[in-house]
PAZAPA-4460 file (N, C-alpha, C; in steps of 0.05 Angstrom, whole numbers, plus 32768, in hexadecimal, padded with zeros to 4 digits):
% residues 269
    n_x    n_y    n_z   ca_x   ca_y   ca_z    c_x    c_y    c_z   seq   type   mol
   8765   8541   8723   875C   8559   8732   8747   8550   8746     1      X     A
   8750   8556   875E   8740   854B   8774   8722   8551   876F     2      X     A
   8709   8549   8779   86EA   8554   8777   86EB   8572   878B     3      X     A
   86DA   8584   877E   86D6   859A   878C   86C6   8598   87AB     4      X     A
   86CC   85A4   87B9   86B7   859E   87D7   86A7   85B1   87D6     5      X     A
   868B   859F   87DA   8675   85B5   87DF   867F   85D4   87F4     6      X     A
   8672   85E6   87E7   8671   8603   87FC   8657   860C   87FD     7      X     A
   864E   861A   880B   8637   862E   8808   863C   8642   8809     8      X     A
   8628   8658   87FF   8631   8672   87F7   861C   8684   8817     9      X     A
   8633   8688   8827   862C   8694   8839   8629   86B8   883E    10      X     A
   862A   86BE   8831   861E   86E4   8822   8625   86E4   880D    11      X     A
   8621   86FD   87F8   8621   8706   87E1   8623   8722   87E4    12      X     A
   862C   8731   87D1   8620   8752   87D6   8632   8757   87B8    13      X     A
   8625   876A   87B5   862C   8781   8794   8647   8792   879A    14      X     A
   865E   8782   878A   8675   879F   8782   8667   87B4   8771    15      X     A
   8661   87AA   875E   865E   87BB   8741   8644   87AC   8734    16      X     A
   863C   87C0   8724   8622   87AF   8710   8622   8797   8703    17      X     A
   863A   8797   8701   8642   8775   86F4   8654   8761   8707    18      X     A
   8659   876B   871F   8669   8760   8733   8661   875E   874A    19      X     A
   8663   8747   875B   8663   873D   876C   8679   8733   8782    20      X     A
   8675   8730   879C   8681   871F   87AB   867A   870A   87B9    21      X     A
   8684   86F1   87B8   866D   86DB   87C9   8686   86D0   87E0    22      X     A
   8678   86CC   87EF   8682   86BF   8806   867D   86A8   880A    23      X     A
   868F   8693   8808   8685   8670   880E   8692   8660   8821    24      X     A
   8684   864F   8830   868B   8646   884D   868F   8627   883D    25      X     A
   8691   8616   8853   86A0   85F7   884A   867A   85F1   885E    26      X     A
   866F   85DF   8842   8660   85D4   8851   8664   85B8   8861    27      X     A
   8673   85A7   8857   8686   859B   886A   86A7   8599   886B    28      X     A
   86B8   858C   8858   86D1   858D   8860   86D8   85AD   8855    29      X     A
   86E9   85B7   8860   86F5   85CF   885B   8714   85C6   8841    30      X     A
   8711   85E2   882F   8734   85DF   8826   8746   85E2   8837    31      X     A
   875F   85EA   882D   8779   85EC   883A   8776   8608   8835    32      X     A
   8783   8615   8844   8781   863F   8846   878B   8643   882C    33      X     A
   8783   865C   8827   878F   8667   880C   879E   8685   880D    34      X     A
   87B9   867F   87FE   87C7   8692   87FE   87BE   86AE   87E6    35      X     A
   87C7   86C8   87F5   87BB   86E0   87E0   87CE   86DA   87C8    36      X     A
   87B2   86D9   87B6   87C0   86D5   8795   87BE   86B4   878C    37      X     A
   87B4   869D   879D   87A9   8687   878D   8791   868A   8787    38      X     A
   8789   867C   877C   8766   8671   8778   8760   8665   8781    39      X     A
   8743   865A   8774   872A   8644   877B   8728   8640   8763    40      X     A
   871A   862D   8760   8710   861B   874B   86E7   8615   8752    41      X     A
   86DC   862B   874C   86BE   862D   874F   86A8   8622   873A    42      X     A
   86A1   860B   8742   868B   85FE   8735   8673   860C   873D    43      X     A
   8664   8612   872B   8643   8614   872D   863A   8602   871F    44      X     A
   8624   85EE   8730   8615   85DB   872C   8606   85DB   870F    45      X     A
   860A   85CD   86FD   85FF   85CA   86EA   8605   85DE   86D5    46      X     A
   8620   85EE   86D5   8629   8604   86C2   8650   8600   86BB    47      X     A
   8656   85F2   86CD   8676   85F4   86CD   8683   85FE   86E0    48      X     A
   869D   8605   86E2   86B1   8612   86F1   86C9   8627   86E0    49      X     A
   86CD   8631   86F5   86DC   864E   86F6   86F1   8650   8702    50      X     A
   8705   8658   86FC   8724   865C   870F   8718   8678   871C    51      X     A
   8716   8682   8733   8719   86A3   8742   8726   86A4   8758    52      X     A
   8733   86B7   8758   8746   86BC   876C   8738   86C9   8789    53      X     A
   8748   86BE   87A2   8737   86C2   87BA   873A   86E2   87BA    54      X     A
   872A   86E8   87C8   872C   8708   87C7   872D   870C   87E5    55      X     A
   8729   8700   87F4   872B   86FB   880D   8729   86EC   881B    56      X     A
   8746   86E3   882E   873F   86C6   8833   8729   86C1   884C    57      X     A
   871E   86DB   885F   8714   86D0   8872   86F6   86E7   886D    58      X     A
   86DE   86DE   8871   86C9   86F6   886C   86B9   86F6   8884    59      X     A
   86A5   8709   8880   8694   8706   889B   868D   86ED   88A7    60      X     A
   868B   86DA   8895   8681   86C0   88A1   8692   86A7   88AB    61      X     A
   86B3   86B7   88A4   86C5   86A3   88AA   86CE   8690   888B    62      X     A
   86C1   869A   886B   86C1   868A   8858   86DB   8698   8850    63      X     A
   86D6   8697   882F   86EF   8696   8816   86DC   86B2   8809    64      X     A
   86E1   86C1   8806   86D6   86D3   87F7   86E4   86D5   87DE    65      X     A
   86D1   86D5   87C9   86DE   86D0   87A6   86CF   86EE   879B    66      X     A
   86D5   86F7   878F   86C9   8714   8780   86C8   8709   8769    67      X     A
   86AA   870E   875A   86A4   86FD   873B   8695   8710   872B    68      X     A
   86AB   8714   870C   8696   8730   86FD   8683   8716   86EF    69      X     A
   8670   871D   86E5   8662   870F   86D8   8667   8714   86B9    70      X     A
   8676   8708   86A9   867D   8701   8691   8679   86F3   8679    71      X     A
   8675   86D4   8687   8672   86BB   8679   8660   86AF   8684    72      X     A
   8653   8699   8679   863C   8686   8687   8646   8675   86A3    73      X     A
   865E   8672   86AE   8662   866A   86C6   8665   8684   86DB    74      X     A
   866F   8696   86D0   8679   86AE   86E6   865C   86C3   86EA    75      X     A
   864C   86BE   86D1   862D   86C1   86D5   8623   86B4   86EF    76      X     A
   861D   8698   86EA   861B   868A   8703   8619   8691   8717    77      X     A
   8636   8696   871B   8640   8696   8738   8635   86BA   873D    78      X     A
   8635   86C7   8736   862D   86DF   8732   860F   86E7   873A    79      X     A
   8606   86D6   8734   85DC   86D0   8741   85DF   86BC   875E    80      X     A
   85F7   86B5   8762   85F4   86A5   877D   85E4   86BA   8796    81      X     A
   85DC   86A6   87AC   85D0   86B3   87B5   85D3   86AC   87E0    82      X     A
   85DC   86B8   87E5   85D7   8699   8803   85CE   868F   8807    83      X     A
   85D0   8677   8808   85C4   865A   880E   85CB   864F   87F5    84      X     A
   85CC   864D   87E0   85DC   863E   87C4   85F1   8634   87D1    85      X     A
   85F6   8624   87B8   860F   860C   87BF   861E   8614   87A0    86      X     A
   863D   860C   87B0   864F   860C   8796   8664   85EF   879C    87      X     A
   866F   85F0   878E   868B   85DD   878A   86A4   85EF   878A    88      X     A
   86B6   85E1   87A2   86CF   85F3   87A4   86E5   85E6   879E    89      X     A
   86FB   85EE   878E   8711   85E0   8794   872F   85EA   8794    90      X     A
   8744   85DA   879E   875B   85FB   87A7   875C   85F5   87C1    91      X     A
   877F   8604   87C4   8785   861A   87BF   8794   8611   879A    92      X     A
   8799   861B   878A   87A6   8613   876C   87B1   862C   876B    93      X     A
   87C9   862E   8763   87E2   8643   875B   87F1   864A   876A    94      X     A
   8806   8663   8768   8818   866D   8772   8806   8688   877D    95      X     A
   8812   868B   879A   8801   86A8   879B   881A   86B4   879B    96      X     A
   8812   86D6   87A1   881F   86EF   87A5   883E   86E7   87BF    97      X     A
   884F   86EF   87B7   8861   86EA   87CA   8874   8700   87DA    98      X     A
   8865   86FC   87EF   8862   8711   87FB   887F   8711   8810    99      X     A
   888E   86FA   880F   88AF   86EF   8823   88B3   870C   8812   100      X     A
   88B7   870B   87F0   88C9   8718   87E2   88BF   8739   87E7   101      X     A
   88AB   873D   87EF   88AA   8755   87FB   88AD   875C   8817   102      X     A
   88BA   874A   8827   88BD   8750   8840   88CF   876B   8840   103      X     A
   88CD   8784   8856   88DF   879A   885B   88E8   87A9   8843   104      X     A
   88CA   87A7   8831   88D0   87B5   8810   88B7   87C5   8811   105      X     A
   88B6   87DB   8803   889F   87EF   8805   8894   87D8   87ED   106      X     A
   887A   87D8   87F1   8862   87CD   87DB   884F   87DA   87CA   107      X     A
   8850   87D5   87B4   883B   87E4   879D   8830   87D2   8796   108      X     A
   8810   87DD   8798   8800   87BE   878F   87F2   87D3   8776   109      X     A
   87EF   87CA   875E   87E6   87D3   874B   87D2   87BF   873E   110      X     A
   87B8   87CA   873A   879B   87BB   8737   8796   87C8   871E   111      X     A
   8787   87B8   870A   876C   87C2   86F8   8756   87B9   86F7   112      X     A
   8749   87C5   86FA   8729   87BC   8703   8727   87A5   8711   113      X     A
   8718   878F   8706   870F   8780   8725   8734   8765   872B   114      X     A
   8747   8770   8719   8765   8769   8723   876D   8773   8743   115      X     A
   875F   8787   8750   875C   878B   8769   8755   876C   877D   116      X     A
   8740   8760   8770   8736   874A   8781   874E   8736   8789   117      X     A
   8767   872A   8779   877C   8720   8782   8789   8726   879C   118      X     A
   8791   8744   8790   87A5   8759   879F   879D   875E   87BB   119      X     A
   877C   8763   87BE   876C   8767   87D5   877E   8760   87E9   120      X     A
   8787   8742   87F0   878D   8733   8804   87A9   873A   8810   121      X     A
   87B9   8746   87F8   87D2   8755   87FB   87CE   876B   880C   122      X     A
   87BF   877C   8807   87C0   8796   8818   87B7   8791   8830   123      X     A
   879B   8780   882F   879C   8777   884E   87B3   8773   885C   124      X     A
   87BC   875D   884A   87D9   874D   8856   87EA   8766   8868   125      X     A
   87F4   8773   8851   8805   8781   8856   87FC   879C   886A   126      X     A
   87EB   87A7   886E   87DE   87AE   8882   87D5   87A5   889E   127      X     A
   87D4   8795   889F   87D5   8782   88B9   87EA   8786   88C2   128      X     A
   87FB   8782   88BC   8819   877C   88B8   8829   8793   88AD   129      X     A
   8829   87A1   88BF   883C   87C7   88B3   8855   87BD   88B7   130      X     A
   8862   87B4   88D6   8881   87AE   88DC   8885   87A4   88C2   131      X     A
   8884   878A   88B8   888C   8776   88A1   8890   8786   8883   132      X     A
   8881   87A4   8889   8885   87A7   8869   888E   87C6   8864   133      X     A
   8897   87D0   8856   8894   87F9   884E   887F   8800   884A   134      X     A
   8885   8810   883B   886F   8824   8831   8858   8812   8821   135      X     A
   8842   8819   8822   8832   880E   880A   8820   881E   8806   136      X     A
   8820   8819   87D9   8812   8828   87CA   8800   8813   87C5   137      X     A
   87E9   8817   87C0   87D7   8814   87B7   87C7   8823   8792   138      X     A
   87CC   881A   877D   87C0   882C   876C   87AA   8815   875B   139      X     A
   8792   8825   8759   8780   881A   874E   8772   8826   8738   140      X     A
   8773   8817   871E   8760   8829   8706   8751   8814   86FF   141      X     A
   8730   881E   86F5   8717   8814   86F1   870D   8825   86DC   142      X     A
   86FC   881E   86C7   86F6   8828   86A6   86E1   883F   86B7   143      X     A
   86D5   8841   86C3   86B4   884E   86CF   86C0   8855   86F9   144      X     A
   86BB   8868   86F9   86BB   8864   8720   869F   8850   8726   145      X     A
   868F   8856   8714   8674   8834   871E   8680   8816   8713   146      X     A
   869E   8820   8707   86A6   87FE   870D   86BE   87F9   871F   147      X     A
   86C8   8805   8738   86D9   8801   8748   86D0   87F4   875A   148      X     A
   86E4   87E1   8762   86D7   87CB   8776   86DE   87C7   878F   149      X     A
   86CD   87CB   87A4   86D8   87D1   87C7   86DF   87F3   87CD   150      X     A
   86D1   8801   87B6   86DA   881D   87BE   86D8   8825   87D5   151      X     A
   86C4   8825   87F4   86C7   8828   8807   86DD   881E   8811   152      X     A
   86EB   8809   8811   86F6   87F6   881F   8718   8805   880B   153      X     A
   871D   880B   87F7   872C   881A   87E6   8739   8833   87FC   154      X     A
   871E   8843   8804   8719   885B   8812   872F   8858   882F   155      X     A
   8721   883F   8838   8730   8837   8855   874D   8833   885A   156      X     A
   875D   8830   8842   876E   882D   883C   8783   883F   8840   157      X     A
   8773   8857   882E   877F   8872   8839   878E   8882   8855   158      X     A
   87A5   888A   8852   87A9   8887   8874   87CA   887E   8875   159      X     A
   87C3   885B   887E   87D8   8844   8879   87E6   883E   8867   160      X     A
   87D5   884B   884A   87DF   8844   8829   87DE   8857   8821   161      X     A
   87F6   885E   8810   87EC   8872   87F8   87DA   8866   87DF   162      X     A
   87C3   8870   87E4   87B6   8865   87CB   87AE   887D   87B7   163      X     A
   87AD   886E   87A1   87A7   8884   878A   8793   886D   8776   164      X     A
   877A   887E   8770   8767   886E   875A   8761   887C   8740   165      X     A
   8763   8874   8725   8758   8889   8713   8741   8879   86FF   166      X     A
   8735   8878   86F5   8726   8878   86DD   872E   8882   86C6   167      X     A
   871F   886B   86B6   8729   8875   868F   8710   888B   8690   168      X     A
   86F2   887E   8694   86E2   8892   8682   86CF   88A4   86A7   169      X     A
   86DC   88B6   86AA   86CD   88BF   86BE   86AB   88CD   86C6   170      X     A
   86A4   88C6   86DF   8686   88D4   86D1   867D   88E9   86E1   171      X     A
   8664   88F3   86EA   8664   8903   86FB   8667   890D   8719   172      X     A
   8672   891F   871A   8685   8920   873C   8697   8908   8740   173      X     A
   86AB   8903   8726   86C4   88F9   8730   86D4   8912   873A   174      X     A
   86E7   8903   8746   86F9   891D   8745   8712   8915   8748   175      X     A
   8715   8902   8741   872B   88EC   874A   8743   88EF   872D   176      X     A
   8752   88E3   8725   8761   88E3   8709   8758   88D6   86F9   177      X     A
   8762   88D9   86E0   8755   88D2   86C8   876F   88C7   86B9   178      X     A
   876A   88A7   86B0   877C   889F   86A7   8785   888A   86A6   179      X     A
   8799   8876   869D   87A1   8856   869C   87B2   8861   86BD   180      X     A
   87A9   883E   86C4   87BD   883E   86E0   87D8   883F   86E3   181      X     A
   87DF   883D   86D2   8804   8848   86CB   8809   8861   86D3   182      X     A
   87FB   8875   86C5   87F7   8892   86C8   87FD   889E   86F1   183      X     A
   87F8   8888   86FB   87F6   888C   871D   8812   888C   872D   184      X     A
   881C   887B   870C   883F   8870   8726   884F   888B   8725   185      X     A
   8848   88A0   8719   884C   88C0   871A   884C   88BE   8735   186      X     A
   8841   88C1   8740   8836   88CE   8755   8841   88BE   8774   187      X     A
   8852   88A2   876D   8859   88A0   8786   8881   88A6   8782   188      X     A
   8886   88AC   879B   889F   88A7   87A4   88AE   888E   87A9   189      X     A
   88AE   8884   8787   88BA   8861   8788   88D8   8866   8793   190      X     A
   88DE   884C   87A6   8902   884F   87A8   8907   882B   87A0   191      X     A
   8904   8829   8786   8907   8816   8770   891F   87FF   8780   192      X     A
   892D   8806   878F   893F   87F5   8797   8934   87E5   87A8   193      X     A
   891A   87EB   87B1   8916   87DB   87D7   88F7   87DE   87CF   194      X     A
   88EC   87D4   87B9   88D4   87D9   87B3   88CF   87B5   87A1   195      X     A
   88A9   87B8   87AE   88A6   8799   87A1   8888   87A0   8793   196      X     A
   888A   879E   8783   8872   87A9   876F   885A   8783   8769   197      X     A
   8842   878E   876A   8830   876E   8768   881A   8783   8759   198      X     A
   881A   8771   873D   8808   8780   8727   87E1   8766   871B   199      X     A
   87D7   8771   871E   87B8   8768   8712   87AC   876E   8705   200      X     A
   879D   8769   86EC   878E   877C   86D9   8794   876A   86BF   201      X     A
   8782   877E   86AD   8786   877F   8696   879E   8774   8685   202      X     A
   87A9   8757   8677   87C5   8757   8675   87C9   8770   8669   203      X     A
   87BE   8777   865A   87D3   8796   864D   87DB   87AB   8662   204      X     A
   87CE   87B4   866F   87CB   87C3   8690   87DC   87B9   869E   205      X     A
   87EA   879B   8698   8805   8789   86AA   8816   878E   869C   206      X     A
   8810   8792   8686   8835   8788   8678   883E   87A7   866D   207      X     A
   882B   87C7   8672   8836   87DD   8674   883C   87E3   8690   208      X     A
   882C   87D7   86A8   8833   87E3   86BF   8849   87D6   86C6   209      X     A
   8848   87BE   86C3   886E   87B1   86C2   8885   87BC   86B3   210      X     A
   887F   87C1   86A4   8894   87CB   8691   889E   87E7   869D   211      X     A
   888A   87F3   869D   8891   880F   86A3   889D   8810   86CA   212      X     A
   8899   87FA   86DF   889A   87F7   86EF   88BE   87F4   86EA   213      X     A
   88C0   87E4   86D7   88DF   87DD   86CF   88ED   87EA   86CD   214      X     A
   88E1   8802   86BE   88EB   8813   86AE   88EF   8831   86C4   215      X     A
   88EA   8830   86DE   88EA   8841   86F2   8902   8832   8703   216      X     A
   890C   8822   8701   8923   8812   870C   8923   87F3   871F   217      X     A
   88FE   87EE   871C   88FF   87D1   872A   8906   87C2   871E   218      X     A
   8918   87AC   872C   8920   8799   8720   8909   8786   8717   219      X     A
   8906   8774   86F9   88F3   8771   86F6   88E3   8751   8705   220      X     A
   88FF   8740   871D   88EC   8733   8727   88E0   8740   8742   221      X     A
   88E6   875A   8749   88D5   875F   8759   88BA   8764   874D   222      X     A
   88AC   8765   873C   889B   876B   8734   8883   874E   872A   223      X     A
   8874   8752   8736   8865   8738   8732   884B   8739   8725   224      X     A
   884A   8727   8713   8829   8730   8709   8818   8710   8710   225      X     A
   87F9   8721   870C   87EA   8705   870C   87D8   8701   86EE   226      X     A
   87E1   86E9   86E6   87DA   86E0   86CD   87C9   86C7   86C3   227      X     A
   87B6   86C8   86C9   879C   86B8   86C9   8787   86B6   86B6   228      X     A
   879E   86B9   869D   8788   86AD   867E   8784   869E   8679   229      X     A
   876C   8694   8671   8768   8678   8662   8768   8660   867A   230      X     A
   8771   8669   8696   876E   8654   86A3   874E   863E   86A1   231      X     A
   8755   8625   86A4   8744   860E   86A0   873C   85FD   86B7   232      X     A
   8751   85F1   86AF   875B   85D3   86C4   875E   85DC   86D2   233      X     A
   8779   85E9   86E7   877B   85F2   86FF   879C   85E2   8700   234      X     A
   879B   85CE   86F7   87B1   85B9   86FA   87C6   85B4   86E0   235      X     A
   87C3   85C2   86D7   87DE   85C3   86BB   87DD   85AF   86A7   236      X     A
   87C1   85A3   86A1   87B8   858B   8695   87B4   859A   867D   237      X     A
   87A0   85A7   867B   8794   85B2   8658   879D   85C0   8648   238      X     A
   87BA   85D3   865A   87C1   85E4   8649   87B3   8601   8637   239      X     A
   879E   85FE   8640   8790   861B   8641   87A1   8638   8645   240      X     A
   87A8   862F   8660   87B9   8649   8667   87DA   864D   865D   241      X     A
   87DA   863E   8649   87FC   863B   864A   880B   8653   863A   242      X     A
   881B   8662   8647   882F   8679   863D   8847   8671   8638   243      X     A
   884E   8674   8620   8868   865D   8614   8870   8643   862D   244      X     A
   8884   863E   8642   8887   862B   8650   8881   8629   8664   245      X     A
   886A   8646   866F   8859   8639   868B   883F   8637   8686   246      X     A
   8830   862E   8693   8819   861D   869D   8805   8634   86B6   247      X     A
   87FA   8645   86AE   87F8   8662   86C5   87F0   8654   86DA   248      X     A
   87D8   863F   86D9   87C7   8633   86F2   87E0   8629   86FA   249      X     A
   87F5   861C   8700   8807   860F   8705   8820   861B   8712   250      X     A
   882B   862B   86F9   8847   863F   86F9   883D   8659   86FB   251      X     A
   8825   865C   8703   8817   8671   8710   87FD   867C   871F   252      X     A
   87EA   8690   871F   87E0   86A0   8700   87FF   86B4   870E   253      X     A
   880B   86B7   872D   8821   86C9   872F   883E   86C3   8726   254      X     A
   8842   86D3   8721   8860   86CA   8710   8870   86EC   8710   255      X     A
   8889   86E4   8715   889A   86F9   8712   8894   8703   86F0   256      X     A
   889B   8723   86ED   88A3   872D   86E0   88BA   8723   86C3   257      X     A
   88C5   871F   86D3   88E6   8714   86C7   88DE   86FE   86B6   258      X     A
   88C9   86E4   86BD   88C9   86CC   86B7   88B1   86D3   86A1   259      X     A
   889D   86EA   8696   888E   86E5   8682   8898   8701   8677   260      X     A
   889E   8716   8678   88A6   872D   866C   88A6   8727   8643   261      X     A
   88BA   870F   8641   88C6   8712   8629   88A8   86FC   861C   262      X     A
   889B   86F5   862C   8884   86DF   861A   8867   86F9   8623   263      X     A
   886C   8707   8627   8852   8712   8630   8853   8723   8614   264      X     A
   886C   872D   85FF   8867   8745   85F1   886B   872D   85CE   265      X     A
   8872   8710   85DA   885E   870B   85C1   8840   8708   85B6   266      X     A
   883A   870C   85A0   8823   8714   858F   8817   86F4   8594   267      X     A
   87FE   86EE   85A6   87EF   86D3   85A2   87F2   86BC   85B2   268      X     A
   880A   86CA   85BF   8819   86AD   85CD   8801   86A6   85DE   269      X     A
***
């Protein structure tokens, strides 16, 4: 595994009380671009490294924008960065979102909580870019409305996208729906034949919104999830991430539908 290249952390700012976004520039050599839906491989000095997925490839400053909840003693870390700090970068590592297979197909991007940060780069994508694609849904569910992430930027959306957001536990002056993000695919006008579904979240939150995605008439490799447990290495060395015969950092964290369905509903795997 190649050495990470220094970055600096060129802004910071608050998603959520436990979440963050940092923005990091190449303090000298730059990576290679990164596609929506790979990672990074983020060292903090003197704590370890982290697989996170870009959340955006270009930010105010021209960097990699990574969105980081604070969890564990590395994602802590990175989480108190500040501008002017230094990190270790490395990447691009995985398969991203494939977006050929959605060309001239209406798109549903389905998020759970900070599973939005992947997807982010999709909707850009595909917003930029209206000719290249149909319709697109947008649906987003978060446990609290104080833990949804980019809600202004959610907002902007509106318009171009059908978007729909709900919450499990709602609080005062929601007014929005109440409920698992499954509960939302009600509410659009899927035409299952010409439709490319890209799922994030929670695995349990993936392997009902797939299912049930299936079960509305997508075929199940149109349906793509991102699956980023246990990643380690980055490079298919430790086996950390391994789901019966793939390797996620490697043979993913994206992966069709079709190709984990029957290993996703064993017990432990």
């Amino acid at each position: 595994m190649p050495l990470p290249l220094p970055y600096r952390v060129a802004d910071a700012w608050d998603e959520t009380a436990d979440t963050r976004s940092i923005e990091l520039v190449p303090a000298e050599e730059a990576l290679a671009p990164f596609s929506p839906g790979q990672f990074a491989m983020i060292y903090a000095f003197g704590v370890g490294e982290v697989p996170v997925s870009v959340s955006a490839p270009r930010g105010r400053h021209g960097g990699l924008v990574h969105t980081v909840r604070a969890v564990g003693a590395v994602s802590t870390a990175l989480y108190r960065l500040r501008p002017g700090d230094s990190v270790g970068l490395g990447g691009p590592y995985g398969t991203g979102w494939d977006l050929e297979a959605a060309a001239d197909r209406d798109v549903v991007v389905v998020a759970g909580g900070i599973g939005l940060a992947p997807l982010r780069p999709v909707v850009h994508t595909v917003l930029d870019r209206p000719a290249e694609y149909g319709r697109l849904a947008v649906l987003v569910g978060a446990r609290t409305p104080a833990d949804l992430v980019y809600p202004d930027e959610i907002e902007s959306w509106r318009g171009p996208a059908r978007v729909e957001v709900t919450v499990d536990r709602p609080g005062p002056g929601w007014r929005g729906a109440v409920g698992v993000v499954t509960t939302l695919l009600d509410r659009l006008d899927l035409r299952p034949e010409r439709t490319c579904a890209l799922v994030c979240g929670p695995e349990v939150m993936m392997r009902h919104t797939a299912r049930d995605l299936v079960t509305r008439g997508l075929a199940p490799h149109r349906v793509q999830v991102s699956l980023e447990r246990n990643m380690r290495c980055a490079t298919g060395h430790c086996g950390h991430c391994q789901l019966g015969p793939l390797l996620l950092c490697r043979d993913g964290p994206v992966v069709g539908y079709d190709r984990v369905a029957d290993l996703l509903l064993v017990r432990e795997l």
